[in-house]
C-alpha positions as CSV (number, residue, x, y, z in Angstrom):
1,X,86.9,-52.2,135.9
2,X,84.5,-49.2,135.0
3,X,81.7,-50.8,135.9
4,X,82.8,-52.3,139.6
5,X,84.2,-48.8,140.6
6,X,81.1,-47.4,139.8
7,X,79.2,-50.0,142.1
8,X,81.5,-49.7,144.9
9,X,81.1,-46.1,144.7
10,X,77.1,-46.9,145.3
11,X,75.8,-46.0,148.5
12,X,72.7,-47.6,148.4
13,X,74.8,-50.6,147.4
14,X,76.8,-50.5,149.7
15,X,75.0,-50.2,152.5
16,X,72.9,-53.5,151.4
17,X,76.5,-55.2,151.4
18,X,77.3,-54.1,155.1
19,X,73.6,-55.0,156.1
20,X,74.1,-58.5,153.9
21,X,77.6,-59.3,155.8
22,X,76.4,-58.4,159.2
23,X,73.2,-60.7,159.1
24,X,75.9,-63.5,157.2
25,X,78.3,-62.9,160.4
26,X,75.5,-63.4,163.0
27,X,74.2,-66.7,161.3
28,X,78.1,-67.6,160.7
29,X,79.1,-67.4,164.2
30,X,76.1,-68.6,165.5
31,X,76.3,-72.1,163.1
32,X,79.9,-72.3,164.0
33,X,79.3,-72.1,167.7
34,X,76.7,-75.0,167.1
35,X,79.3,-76.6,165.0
36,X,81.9,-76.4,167.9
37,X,79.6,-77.4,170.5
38,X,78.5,-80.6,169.0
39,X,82.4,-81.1,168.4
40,X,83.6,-80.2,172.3
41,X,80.6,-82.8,173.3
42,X,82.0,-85.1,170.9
43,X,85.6,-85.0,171.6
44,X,84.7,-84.4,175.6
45,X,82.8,-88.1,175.2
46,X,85.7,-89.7,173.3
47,X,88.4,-88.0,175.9
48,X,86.2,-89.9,178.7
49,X,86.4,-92.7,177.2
50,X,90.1,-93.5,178.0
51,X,89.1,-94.3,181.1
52,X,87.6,-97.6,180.0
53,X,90.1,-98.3,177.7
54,X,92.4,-98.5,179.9
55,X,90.3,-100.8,183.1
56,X,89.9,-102.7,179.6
57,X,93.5,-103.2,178.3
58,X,96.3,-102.1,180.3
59,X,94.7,-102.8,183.9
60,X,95.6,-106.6,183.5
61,X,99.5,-106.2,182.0
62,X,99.9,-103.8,184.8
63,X,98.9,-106.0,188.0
64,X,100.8,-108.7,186.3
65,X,104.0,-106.5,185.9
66,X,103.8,-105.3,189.3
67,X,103.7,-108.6,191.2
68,X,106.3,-109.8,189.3
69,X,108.1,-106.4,190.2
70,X,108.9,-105.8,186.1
71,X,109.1,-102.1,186.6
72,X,110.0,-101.3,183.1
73,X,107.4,-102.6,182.0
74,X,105.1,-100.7,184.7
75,X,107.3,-97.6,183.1
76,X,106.5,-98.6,180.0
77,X,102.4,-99.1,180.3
78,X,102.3,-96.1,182.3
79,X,104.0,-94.0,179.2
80,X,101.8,-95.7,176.9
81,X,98.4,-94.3,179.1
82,X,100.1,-90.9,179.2
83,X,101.0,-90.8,175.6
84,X,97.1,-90.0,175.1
85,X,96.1,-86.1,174.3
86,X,93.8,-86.5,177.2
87,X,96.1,-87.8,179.7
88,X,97.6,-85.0,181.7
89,X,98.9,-87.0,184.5
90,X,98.9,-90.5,185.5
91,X,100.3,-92.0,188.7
92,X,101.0,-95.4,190.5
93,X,101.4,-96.0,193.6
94,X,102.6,-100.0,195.0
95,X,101.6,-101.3,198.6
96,X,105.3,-102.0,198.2
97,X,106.1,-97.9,198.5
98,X,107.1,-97.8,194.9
99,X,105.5,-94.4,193.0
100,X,105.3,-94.0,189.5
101,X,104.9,-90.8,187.6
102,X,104.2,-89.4,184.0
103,X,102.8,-85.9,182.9
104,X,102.1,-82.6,184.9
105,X,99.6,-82.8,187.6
106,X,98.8,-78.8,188.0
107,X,96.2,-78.7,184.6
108,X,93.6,-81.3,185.4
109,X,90.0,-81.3,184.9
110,X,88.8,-84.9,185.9
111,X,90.6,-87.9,188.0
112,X,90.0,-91.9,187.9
113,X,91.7,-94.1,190.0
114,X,92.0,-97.9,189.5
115,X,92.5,-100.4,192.2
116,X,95.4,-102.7,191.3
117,X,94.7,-106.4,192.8
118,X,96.2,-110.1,192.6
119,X,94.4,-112.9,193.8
120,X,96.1,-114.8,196.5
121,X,94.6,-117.5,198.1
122,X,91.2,-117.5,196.5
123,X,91.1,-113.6,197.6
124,X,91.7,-110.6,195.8
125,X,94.5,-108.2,197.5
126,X,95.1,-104.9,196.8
127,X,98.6,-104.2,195.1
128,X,98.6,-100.9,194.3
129,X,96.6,-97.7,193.6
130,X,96.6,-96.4,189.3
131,X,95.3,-92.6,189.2
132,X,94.6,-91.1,185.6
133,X,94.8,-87.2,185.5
134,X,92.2,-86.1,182.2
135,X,92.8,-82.5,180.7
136,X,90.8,-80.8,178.3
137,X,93.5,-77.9,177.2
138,X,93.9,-80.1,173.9
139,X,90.2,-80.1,173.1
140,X,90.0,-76.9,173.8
141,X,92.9,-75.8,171.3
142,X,91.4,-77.8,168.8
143,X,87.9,-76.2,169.3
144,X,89.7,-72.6,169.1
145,X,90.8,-73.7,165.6
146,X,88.5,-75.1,164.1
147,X,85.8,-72.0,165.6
148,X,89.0,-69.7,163.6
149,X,88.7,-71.8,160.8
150,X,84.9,-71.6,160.3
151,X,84.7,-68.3,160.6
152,X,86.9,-67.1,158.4
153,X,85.8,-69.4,155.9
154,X,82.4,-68.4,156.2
155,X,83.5,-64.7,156.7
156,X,85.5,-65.0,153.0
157,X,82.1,-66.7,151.5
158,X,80.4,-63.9,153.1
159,X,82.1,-60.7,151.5
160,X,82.0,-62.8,147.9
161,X,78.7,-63.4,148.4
162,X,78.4,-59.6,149.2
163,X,80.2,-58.4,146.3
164,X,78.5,-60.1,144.1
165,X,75.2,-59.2,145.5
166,X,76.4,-55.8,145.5
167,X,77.5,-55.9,141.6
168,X,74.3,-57.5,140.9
169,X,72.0,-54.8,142.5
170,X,73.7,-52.2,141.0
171,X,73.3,-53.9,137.5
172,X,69.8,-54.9,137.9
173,X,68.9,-51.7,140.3
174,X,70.6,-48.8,141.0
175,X,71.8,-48.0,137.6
176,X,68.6,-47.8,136.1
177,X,67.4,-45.9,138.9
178,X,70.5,-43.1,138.4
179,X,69.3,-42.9,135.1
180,X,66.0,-42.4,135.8
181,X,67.4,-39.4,138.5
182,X,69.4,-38.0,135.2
183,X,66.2,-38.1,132.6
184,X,64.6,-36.2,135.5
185,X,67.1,-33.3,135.9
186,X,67.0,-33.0,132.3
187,X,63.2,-32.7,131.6
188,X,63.1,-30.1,134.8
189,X,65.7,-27.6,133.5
190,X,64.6,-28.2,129.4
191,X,61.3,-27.7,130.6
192,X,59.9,-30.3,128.7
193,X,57.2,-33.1,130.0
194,X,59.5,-36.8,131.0
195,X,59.7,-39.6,128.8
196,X,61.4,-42.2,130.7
197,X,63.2,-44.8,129.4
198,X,65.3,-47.7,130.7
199,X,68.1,-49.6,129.0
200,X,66.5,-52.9,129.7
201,X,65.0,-55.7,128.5
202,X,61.5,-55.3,127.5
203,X,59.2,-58.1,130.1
204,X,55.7,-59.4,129.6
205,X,55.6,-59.0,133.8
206,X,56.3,-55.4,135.0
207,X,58.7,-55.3,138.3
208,X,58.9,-52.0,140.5
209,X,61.3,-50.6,138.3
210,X,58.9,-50.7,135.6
211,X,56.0,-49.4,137.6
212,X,58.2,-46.5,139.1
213,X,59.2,-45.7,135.3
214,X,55.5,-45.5,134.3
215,X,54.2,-43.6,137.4
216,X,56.6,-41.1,136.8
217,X,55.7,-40.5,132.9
218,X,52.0,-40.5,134.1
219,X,52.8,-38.0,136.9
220,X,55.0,-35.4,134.0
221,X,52.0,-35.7,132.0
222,X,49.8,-34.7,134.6
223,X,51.6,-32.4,135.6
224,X,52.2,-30.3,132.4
225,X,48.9,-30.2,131.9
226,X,48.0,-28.9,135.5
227,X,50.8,-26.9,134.8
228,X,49.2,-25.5,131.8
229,X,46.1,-24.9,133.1
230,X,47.4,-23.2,136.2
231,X,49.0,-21.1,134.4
232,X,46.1,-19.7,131.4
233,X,44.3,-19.4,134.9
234,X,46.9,-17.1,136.0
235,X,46.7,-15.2,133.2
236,X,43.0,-14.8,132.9
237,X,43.2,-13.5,136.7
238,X,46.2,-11.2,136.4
239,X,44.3,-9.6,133.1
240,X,41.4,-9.3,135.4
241,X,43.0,-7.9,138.5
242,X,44.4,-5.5,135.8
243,X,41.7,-4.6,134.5
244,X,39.6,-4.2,137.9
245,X,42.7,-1.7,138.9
246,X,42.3,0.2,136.0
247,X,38.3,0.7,136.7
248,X,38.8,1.5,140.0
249,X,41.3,3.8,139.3
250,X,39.1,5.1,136.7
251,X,36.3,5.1,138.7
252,X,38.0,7.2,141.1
253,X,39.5,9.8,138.7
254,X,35.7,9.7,137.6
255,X,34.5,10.8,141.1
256,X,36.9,13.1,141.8
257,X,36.6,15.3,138.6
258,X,32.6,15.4,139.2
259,X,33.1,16.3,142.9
260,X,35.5,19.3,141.7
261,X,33.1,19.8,138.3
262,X,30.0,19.8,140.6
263,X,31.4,21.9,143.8
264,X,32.3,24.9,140.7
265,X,28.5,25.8,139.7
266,X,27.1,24.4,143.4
267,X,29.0,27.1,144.9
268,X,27.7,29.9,142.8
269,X,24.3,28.3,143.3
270,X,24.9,29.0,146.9
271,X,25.9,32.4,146.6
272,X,23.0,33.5,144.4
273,X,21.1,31.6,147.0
274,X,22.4,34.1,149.6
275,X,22.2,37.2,147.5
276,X,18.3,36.4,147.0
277,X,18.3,36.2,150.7
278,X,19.9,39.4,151.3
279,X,18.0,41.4,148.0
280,X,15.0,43.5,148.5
281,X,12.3,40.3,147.3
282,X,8.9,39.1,149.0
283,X,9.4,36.9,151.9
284,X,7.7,33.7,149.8
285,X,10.7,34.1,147.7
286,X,13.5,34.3,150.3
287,X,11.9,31.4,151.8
288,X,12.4,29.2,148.8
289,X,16.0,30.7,148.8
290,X,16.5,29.2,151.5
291,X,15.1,26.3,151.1
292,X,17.6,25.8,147.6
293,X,20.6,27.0,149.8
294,X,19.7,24.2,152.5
295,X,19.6,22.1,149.9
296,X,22.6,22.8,148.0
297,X,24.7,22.8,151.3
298,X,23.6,19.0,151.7
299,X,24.5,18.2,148.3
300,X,27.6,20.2,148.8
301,X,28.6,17.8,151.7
302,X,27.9,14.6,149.9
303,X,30.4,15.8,146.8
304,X,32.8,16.5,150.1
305,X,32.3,12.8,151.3
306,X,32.7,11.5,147.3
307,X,35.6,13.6,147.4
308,X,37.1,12.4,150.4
309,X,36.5,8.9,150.0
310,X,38.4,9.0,146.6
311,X,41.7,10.8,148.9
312,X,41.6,7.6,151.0
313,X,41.6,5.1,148.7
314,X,43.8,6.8,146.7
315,X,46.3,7.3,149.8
316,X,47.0,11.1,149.5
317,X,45.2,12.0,153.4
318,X,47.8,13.8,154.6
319,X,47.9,14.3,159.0
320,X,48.9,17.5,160.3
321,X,49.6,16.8,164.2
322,X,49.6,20.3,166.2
323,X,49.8,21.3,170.1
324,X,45.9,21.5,170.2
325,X,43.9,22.7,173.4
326,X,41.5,19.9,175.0
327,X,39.1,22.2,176.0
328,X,39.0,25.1,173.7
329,X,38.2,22.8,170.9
330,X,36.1,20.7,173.3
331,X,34.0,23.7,173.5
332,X,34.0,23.5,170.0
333,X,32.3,20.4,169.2
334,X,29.9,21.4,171.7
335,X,28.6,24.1,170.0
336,X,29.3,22.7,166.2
337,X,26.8,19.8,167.9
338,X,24.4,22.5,169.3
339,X,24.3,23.7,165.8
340,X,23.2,20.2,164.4
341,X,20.2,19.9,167.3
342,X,19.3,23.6,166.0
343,X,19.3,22.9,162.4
344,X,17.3,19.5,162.6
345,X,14.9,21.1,165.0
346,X,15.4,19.0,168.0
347,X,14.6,19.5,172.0
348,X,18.1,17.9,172.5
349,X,20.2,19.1,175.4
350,X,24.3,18.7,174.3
351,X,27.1,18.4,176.9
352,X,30.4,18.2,177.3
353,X,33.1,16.6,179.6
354,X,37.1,16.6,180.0
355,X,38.7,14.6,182.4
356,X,40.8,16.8,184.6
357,X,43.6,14.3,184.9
358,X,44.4,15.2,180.9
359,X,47.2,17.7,180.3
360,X,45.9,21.1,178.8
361,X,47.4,20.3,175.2
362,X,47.8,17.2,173.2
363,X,49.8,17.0,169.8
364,X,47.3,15.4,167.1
365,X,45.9,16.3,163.9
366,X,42.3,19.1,165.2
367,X,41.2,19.4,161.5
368,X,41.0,15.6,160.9
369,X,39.7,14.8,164.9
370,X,36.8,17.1,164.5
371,X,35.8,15.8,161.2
372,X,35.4,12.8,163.4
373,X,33.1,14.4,166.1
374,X,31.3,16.4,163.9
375,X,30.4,13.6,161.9
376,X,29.6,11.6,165.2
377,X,27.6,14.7,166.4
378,X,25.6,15.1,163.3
379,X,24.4,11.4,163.5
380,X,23.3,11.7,166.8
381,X,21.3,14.8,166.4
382,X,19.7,13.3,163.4
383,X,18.7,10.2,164.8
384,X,17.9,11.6,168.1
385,X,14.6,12.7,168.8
386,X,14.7,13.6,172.4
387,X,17.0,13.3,175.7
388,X,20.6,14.6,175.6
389,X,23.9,14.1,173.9
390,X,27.2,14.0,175.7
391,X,30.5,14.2,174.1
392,X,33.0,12.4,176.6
393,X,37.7,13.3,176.5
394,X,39.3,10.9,178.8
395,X,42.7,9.0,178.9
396,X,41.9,5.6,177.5
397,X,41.9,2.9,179.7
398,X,41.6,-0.9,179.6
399,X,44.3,-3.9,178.9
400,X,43.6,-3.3,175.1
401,X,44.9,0.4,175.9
402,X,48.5,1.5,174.5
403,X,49.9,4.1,176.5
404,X,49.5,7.6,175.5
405,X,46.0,7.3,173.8
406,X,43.2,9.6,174.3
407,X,39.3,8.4,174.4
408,X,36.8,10.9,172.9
409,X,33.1,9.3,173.3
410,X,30.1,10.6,171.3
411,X,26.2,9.3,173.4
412,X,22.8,9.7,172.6
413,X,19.3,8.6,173.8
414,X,18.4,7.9,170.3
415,X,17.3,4.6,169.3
416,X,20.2,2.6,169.2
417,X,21.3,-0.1,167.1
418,X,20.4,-4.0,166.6
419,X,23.7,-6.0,167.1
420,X,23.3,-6.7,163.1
421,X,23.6,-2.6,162.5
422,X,26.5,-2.5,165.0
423,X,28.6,-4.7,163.4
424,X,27.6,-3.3,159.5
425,X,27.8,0.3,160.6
426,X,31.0,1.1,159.0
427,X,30.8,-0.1,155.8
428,X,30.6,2.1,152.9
429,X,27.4,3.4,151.2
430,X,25.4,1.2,153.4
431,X,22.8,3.0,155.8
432,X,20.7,1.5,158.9
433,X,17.7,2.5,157.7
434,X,18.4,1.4,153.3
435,X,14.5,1.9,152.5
436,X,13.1,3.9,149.7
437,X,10.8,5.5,152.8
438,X,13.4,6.6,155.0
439,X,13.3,9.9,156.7
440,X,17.2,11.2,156.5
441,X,18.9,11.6,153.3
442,X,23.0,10.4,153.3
443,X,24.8,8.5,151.3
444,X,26.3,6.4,154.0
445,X,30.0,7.5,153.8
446,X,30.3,9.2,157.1
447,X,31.4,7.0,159.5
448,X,32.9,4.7,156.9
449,X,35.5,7.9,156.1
450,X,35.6,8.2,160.1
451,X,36.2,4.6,160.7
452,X,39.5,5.0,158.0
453,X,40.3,8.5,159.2
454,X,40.8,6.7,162.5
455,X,42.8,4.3,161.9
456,X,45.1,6.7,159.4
457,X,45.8,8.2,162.3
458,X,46.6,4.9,164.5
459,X,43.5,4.8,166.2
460,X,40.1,2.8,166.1
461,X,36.6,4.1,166.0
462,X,34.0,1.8,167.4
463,X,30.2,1.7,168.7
464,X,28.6,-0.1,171.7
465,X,24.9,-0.6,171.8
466,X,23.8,-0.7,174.6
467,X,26.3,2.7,176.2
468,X,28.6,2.0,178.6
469,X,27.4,5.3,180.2
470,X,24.2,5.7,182.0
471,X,20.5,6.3,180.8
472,X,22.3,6.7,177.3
473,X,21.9,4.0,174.5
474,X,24.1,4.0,171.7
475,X,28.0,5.2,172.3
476,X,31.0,6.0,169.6
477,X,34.1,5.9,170.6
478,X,37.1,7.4,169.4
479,X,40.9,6.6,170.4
480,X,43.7,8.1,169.0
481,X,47.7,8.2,170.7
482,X,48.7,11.2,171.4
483,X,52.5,11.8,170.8
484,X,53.9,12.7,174.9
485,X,50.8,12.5,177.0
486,X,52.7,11.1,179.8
487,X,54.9,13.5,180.0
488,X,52.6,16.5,179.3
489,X,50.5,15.1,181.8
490,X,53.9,14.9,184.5
C-alpha cells in the first residue's frame, strides 16, 4: 500500500495517467460511435425490412379475411404486424367503410401502404387500403445503450490500464529518478563529488536512465576538478592582487617620504642660493646662484607633483569651497601666466576674459582651481613660441551642460596636438614630446593631477585641437559646478 500511495502521489505520473485516459476516451468514443453507427445501419435495414415481410406473409390471409368479412381475424393479423418494435402504427381501411387501427400514429418516421385486392371476374379489384406506420424510437434506445455500455466499459479498461501504467512508470521511472534528485542534494550540501547509483538491475544495453546516471557522474567529476582549479586560481590572484596593494601602497609611502626627505635640504639649498645672491660676491658667482636656485625651484615642483600624485591616489585631497571673486583672481592667473611668458623668455601676449552675465562671486575651492590654470598656463607658455594666450570664464553651455557649472578655457598659438596626443594627454608620466632630445624638462604629471583634480571636484578637464576660438590652435577647458550660480546670478 506503501508503494501505490507513493505513485499516486507522483506528479509526473500522474499527469501521464490523465494524458493516457484522455487519448483512451477520444479513441473510445470515437470506436464506439463507429460501433453504433454500423449497428443503427444494421438495425435501420432490418426495421425496413418488415415491410416485405409483411407484402410476403400477411398480405394474402388479410385480403382473404376481408372478403370473407372475418374481422377477427383482420384484428388479429393487424395485431400481429403491430406486435413488431418497428411498427408504430398500422391501419386498414375497407372499400366497405370498415377502419382498423393498432399503435399510435403521432411518432412515425416512414409509411408503406399496401393495396388490398380480390380478383373478380378475371380482374383484380381493390378491397381495401393497409398502411404500416415505421418508428425508429426503439432503435434508437437500443443505440443509447449500448453507446452507455461501450463507454463505460472502455472507460473502466481505460483507468486500469492507466493505473497500471501509472504503477509501472513509477517502478521503472520516477523512483529512480527521485533517487537520483536525493544522491544529488546530498553530494551538494556534503560537498563531496556524485557517485550515482541506481537500485536496478545491471543491463548489457544502457536505457536513458542509465545514460542520465552516467552523465551526471561525468559532469560531478568535471566539475570538482573545474572547481578545483578555479579555485587555486583564485587564490594565486587574490595573493597577487594582495601583494600588488601592498607595493603600491609601498610604493607610495616610498614617494611620499623622499618628496618630504628631499623638499628638507632642497629648501635650504634654495636659501643659500638666495643668500649668495644677496652677499657681497662677483657677478660670475651670483649668476651661477641663480642658475642653482632656477634649478632647484624646478626640482622643487616635480617633488610637489610626486607629492601630490601620492595625495590622490591615496584619497586624502581635501576641497575647500569659498565665496571666491571671478575677476580678482581672474586677474590673477593673468599675471601668474605673464610670469611664465617672462620666465621662459617668450614674445607672448596673455589675456584675459569674464563673461559679464557671471555673478561677481562663485563658491568653489580658488587654491585647487588655480592649480589648474597655472598648470594650463605654464604649458602654454612653454610650448608657445609666439602669438598670444587667452584665458577664457564663461557659464558653460551645451546639452552636455548641468546647470550651475562654470567654463574656464586656457588657448594658445602653440603647435597644437596630433589627435593621437589629444587623446593620451592625460595620462600619467607620459609627455608629447618622450625623446631623450626634447627641449622641456617635466615629468609628465601636470595635467594628469589636473585631469583628477577636476573631476575630485565634479568637474571635467578636456582639450580640443583644433580651438574652438579663433586664430588659436590648441584649447583646455575646465568645467566645474559652482554651488548657487543661478541664484547669485538672479
Amino acid at each position: 500500500m506503501t508503494f501505490v500511495r507513493t505513485a499516486l502521489k507522483d506528479r509526473l505520473g500522474l499527469r501521464l495517467v490523465v494524458v493516457t485516459l484522455l487519448v483512451s476516451t477520444v479513441f473510445s468514443t470515437f470506436a464506439a460511435g463507429i460501433q453504433l453507427f454500423l449497428s443503427y445501419q444494421r438495425q435501420v435495414g432490418a426495421a425496413f425490412q418488415i415491410v416485405d415481410r409483411v407484402s410476403a406473409t400477411s398480405v394474402d390471409p388479410l385480403q382473404n379475411a376481408l372478403w370473407q368479412f372475418d374481422f377477427d381475424q383482420v384484428d388479429i393479423i393487424l395485431r400481429g404486424i403491430q406486435a413488431d418494435p418497428a411498427v408504430a402504427h398500422v391501419e386498414l381501411q375497407s372499400t366497405t367503410g370498415h377502419v382498423f387501427e393498432f399503435g399510435d400514429p403521432d411518432y412515425v418516421d416512414r409509411r408503406n401502404e399496401f393495396d388490398l385486392l380480390r380478383e373478380l371476374n378475371g380482374l383484380n379489384e381493390p378491397i381495401g387500403t393497409l398502411t404500416i406506420y415505421l418508428s425508429l424510437d426503439s432503435i434508437w434506445a437500443d443505440l443509447w445503450a449500448q453507446f452507455l455500455a461501450l463507454v463505460a466499459t472502455n472507460l473502466i479498461k481505460a483507468y486500469l490500464v492507466a493505473f497500471a501504467l501509472l504503477l509501472l512508470y513509477y517502478w521503472m521511472v520516477t523512483r529512480h529518478l527521485t533517487d537520483v534528485v536525493r544522491q544529488v542534494d546530498a553530494s551538494i550540501s556534503n560537498s563531496t563529488p556524485l557517485n550515482l547509483r541506481l537500485d536496478r538491475n545491471t543491463k548489457s544495453n544502457t536505457d536513458a536512465i542509465d545514460r542520465i546516471v552516467l552523465a551526471l557522474n561525468d559532469m560531478s567529476q568535471r566539475l570538482t576538478h573545474q572547481i578545483g582549479t578555479l579555485e587555486n586560481e583564485v587564490a594565486q590572484r587574490k595573493k597577487a592582487e594582495r601583494d600588488a596593494v601592498a607595493a603600491s601602497l609601498a610604493r607610495k609611502r616610498f614617494l611620499a617620504n623622499m618628496s618630504h626627505e628631499v623638499r628638507t635640504p632642497l629648501n635650504a639649498m634654495m636659501g643659500l642660493f638666495q643668500l649668495i645672491e644677496m652677499s657681497d660676491v662677483p657677478d660670475r658667482q651670483k649668476q651661477q646662484a641663480a642658475t642653482g636656485l632656477e634649478a632647484a625651484k624646478v626640482l622643487l615642483a616635480q617633488l610637489t607633483n610626486v607629492l601630490e600624485v601620492s595625495r590622490l591616489e591615496a584619497n586624502a585631497v581635501k576641497l575647500n569651497p569659498k565665496k571666491t571673486h571671478l575677476a580678482a583672481i581672474a586677474q590673477q592667473w593673468c599675471d601668474t601666466a605673464n610670469g611664465s611668458v617672462k620666465r621662459y623668455g617668450k614674445d607672448i601676449e596673455v589675456q584675459v576674459q569674464v563673461a559679464d552675465e557671471l555673478p561677481e562671486t562663485v563658491p568653489m575651492d580658488d587654491k585647487r582651481v588655480s592649480q589648474i590654470v597655472h598648470n594650463l598656463c605654464d604649458n602654454a607658455a612653454k610650448f608657445t613660441t609666439r602669438g598670444s594666450l587667452l584665458i577664457d570664464v564663461r557659464r558653460a553651455d551645451g546639452d552636455s551642460a548641468e546647470p550651475g557649472m562654470i567654463e574656464i578655457s586656457v588657448s594658445d598659438t602653440g603647435p597644437g596636438l596630433s589627435p593621437e596626443d589629444a587623446g593620451n594627454v592625460f595620462e600619467r608620466f607620459l609627455q608629447v614630446d618622450d625623446s631623450l632630445t626634447r627641449r622641456y624638462s617635466g615629468t609628465g604629471l601636470g595635467l594628469s593631477i589636473s585631469f583628477d583634480l577636476a573631476k575630485l571636484m565634479g568637474g571635467h578637464l578636456e582639450v580640443e585641437c583644433p580651438s574652438r576660438y579663433l586664430n588659436y590652435t590648441t584649447t583646455f577647458t575646465l568645467r566645474i559646478p559652482t554651488q548657487g550660480i543661478e541664484e547669485a546670478a538672479a
